[in-house]
VOKOL-876029 format. One line per 10 residues: number of its first residue (from 0); their letters; for each residue x, y, z of C-alpha. Coordinates in Angstrom, 3 decimals, decimal comma, always signed. Layout:
! residues N
NUM = a = X/Y/Z ~ ...
! end
This chain:
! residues 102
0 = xxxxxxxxxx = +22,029/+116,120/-26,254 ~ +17,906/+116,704/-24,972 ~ +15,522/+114,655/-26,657 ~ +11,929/+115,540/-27,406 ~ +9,292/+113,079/-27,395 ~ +9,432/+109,024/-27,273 ~ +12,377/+107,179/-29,214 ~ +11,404/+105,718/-33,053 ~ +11,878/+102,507/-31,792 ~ +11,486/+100,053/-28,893
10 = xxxxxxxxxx = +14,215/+98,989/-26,677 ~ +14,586/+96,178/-24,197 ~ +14,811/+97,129/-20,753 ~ +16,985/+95,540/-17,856 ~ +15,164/+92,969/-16,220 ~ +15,585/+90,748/-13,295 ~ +13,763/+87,411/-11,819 ~ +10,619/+88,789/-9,634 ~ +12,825/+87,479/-5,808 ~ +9,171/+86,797/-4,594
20 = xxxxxxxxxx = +7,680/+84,109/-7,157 ~ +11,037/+82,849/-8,260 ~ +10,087/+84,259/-11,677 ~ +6,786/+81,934/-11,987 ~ +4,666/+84,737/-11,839 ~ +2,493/+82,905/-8,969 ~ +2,753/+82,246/-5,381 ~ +1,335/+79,527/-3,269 ~ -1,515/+80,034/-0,903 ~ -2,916/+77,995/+1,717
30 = xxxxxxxxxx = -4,979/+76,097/-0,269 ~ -4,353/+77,448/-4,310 ~ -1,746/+79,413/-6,403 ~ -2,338/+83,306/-6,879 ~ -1,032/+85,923/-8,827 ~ +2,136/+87,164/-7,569 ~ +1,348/+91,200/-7,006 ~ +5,190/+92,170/-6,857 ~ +5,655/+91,598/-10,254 ~ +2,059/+91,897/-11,435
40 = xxxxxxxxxx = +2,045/+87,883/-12,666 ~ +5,109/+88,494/-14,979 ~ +7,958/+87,107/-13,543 ~ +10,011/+89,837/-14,151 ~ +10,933/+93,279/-12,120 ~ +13,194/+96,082/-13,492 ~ +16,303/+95,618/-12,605 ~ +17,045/+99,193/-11,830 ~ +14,040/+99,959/-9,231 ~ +12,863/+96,220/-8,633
50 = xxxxxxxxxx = +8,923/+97,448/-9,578 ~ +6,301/+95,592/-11,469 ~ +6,365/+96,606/-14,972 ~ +3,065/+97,875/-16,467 ~ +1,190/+95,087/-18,291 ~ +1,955/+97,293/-21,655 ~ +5,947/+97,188/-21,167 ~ +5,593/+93,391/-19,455 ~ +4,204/+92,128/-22,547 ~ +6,420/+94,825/-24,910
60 = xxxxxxxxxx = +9,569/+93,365/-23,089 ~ +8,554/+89,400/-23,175 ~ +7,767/+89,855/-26,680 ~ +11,230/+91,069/-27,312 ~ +12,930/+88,838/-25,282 ~ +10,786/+85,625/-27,214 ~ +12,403/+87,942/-30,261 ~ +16,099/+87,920/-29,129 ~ +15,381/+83,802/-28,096 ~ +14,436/+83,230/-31,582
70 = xxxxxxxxxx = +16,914/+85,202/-33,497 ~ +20,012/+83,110/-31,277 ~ +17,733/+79,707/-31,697 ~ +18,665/+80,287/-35,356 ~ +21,619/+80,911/-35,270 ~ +22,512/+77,929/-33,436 ~ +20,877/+75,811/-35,486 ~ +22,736/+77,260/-38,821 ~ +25,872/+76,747/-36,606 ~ +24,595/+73,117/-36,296
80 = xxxxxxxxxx = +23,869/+72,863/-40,150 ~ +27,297/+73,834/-40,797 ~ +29,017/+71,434/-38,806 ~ +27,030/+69,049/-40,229 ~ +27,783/+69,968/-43,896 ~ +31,476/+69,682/-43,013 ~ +31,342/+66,106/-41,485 ~ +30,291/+65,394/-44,910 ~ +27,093/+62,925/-43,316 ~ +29,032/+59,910/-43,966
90 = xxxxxxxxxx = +28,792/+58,689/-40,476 ~ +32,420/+59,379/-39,367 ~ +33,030/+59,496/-35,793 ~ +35,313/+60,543/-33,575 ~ +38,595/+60,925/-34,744 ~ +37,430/+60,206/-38,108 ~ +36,792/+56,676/-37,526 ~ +33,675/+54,795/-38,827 ~ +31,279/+53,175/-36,845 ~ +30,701/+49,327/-38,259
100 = xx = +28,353/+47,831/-35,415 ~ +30,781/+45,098/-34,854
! end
């Protein structure tokens, strides 16, 4: 199926570490740090042709990737928040056993 004009919504792209400033987004010079100008100081390259993203998409892409980050942050701490609900905080350890600092 063709399809007219840009999508409704934005979509992260495959990315890859920028193989030039091991994904710091500078290199070293003689004497200081400067931007890195294969990746245009983000980092990041497309995976698919291994170019500099425009600053636009670089920032459109971190953003989303700081998005995804988040969203499995919280989940991991609700996973973490359960377990500890079903330990009961009563201080059991291992096994079940209680600590009693003897």
């Amino acid at each position: 199926m063709k399809k007219a004009g840009p999508s409704f919504r934005k979509r992260a792209r495959a990315l890859k570490g920028c193989d030039t400033c091991q994904e710091t987004g500078t290199i070293k010079g003689i004497f200081h740090e400067m931007d890195c100008y294969d990746c245009g100081t983000a980092g990041l390259v497309d995976k698919e042709t291994g170019e500099a993203l425009p600053d636009a998409e670089a920032k459109l892409q971190l953003r989303l990737e700081i998005r995804r980050l988040r969203e499995e942050n919280n989940e991991l701490r609700r996973q973490l928040l359960e377990q500890a609900k079903q330990d009961n905080g009563r201080g059991y350890g291992p096994g079940g056993q209680r600590y009693h600092g003897d």
